[in-house]
C-alpha positions in Angstrom: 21.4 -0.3 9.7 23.5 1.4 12.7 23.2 4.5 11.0 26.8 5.4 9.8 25.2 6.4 6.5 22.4 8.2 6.1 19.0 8.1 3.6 20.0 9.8 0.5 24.1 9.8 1.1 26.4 8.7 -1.4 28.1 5.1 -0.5 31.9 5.7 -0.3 33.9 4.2 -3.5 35.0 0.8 -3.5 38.6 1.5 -2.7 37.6 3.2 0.3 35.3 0.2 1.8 38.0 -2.0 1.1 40.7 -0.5 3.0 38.1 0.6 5.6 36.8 -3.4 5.7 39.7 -5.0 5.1 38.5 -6.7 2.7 39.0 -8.0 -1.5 37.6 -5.7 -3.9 35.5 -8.8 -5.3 34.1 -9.1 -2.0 32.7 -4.9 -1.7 31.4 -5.6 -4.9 29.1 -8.5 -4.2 28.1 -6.7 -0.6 27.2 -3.6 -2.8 25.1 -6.0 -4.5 23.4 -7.7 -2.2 22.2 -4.8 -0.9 21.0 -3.3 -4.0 19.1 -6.5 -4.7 17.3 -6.0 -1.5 16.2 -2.5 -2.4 18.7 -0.3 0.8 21.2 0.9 -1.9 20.4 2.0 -5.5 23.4 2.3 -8.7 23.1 6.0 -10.4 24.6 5.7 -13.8 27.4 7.8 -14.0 27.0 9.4 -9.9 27.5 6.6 -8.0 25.7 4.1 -5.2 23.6 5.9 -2.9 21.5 4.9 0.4 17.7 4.6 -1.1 16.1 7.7 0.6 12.7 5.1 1.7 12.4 5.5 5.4 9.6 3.1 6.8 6.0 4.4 7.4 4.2 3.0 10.2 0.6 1.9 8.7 -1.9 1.2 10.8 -4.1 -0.5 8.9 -6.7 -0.7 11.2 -7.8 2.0 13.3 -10.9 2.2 15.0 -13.1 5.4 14.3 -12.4 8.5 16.3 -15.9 9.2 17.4 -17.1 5.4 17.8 -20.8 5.0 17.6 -23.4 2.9 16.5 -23.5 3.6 12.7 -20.3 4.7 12.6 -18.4 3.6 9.7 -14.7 2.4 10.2 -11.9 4.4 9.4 -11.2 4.5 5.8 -7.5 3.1 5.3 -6.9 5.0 2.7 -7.2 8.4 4.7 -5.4 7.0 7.3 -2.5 6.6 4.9 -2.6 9.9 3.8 -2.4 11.7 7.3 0.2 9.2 8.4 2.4 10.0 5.3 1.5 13.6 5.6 2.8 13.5 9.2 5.8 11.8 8.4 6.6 14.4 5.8 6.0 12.2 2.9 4.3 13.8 -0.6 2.0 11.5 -2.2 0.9 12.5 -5.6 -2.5 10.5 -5.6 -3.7 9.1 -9.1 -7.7 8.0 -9.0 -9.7 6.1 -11.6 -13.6 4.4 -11.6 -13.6 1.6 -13.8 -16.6 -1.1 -14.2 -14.9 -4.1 -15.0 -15.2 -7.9 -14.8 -14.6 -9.2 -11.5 -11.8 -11.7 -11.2 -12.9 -15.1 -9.2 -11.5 -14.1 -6.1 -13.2 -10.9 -5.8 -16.8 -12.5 -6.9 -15.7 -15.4 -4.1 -15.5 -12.8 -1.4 -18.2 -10.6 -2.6 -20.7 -13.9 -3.1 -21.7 -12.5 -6.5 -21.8 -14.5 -9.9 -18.6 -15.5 -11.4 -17.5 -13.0 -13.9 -20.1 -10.6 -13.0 -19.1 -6.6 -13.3 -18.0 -4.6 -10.3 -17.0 -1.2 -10.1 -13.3 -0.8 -9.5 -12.0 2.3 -8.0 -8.5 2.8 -8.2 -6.0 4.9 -6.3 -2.5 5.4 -6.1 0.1 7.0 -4.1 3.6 7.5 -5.6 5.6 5.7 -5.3 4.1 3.8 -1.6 1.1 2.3 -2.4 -1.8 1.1 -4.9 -5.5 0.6 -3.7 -8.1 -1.0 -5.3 -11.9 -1.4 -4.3 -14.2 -3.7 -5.8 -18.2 -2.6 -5.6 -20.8 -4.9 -6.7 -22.4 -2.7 -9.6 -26.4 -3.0 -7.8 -25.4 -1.4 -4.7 -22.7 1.2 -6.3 -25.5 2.4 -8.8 -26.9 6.0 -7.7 -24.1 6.7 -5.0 -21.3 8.5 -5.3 -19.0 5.3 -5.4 -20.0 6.1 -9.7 -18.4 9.2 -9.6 -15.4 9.6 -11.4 -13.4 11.7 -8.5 -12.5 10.6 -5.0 -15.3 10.8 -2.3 -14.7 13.5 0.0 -13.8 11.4 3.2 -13.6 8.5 1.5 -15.7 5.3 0.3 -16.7 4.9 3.8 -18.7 8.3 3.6 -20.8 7.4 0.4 -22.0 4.0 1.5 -23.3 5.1 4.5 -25.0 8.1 3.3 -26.8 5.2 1.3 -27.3 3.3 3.9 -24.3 0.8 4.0 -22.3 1.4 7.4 -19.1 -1.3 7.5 -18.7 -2.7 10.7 -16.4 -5.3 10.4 -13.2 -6.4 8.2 -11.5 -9.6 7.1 -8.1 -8.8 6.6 -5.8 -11.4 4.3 -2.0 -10.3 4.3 0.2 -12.0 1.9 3.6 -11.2 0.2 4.5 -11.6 -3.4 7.2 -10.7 -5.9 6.2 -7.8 -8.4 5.3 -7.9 -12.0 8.0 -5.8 -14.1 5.2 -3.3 -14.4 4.6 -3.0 -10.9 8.5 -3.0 -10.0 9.0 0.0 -12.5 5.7 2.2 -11.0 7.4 1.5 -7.0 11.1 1.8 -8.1 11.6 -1.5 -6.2 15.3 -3.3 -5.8 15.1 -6.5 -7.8 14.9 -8.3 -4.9 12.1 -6.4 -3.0 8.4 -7.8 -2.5 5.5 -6.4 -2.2 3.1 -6.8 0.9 -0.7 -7.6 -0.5 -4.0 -6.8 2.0 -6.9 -8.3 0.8 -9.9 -6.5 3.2 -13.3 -7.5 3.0 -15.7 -5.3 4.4 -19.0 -6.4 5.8 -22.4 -5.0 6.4 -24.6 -6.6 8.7 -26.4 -7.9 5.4 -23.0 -9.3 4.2 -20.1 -8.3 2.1 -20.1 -5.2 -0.1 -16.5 -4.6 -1.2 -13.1 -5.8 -1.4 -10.3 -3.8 -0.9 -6.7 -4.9 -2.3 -3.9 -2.6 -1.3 -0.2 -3.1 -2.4 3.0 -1.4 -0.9 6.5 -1.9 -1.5 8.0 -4.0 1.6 10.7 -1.5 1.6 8.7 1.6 2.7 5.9 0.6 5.1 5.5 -1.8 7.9 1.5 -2.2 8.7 0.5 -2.2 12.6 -2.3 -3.4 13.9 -3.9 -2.1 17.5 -6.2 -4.5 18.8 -8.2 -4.7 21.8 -8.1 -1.7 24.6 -4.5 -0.2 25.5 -4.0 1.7 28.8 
């Protein structure tokens, strides 16, 4: 945390920290471990322990839109996470998908559509930072782009309101959970790290239209939220 070693840099071998700590070799050991379990250190079979080259991204996962107006849809979080990990130097290889799929009840709940009625799910990822997923109720997805099978150029946002569905508001629902083996594997996540869960519901001024569920490693990003005016 001070900074003596840096992202990527091999840990020194045990001997070492134990002359350097002053401390049992038993004791190094269960420190190394600690700190692999909490995802800052990872083993390399045959290399050595090395500092987890993850620096934090500062997310903002909501940002007003730069040219507010009236009918102005809000910023899409998605592209927002792309310029900020662009600007940080990060490369995201993005994987995208359109699925129609039954809804699970907490999706319908927030979308106020039947219980197991389809949506169309639009799936995105960024390795290895985050996984997005947008839920559409299928009547007002039909004859937009949201049915294509590639990204939207400038995002979601862009497609619904060229078909007349502007956003302007969000619920947000943050929540932490431990990852499923499959989802540790896909974030090469330390046994011990979590994943932060945002739930967004986005509202027309007829209601909601989609839910949003975005996963990152707790690791890797920290999510900021600006609020209010700022001098």
């Amino acid at each position: 945390m001070t900074g003596e070693w840096q992202s990527g840099e091999s840990l020194p071998v045990e001997s070492e920290l134990e002359n350097q700590y002053g401390v049992a070799r038993n004791t190094v050991r269960l420190a190394v471990d600690v700190l692999v379990n909490e995802g800052l250190l990872v083993r390399v079979q045959g290399k050595g322990t090395y500092l987890k080259d993850h620096p934090i991204l500062d997310h903002h996962a909501y940002r007003s839109p730069t040219d507010p107006g009236k009918g102005t849809p809000l910023t899409p979080p998605s592209s927002a996470y792309a310029e900020e990990a662009d600007q940080a130097g990060r490369k995201l290889s993005a994987d995208f998908q359109m699925l129609i799929v039954r809804a699970t009840t907490d999706i319908t709940d927030r979308l106020r559509i039947k219980a197991g009625e389809a949506v169309v799910l639009r799936h995105m990822d960024g390795e290895p930072w985050s996984i997005e997923e947008s839920h559409y109720p299928v009547a007002l997805a039909a004859g937009t782009a949201l049915m294509d099978p590639d990204p939207v150029e400038g995002g979601d946002e862009v497609a619904l309101a060229d078909s007349g569905h502007v956003e302007i508001g969000c619920v947000d629902e943050l929540a932490a959970r431990m990852p499923n083996p499959e989802e540790a594997q896909w974030f090469q996540a330390g046994p011990g790290v979590p994943l932060l869960v945002q739930l967004r519901t986005g509202f027309t001024a007829a209601g909601p239209i989609r839910v949003t569920e975005t996963r990152y490693c707790a690791d890797r990003n920290r999510l900021v939220y600006a609020l209010g005016e700022r001098a």
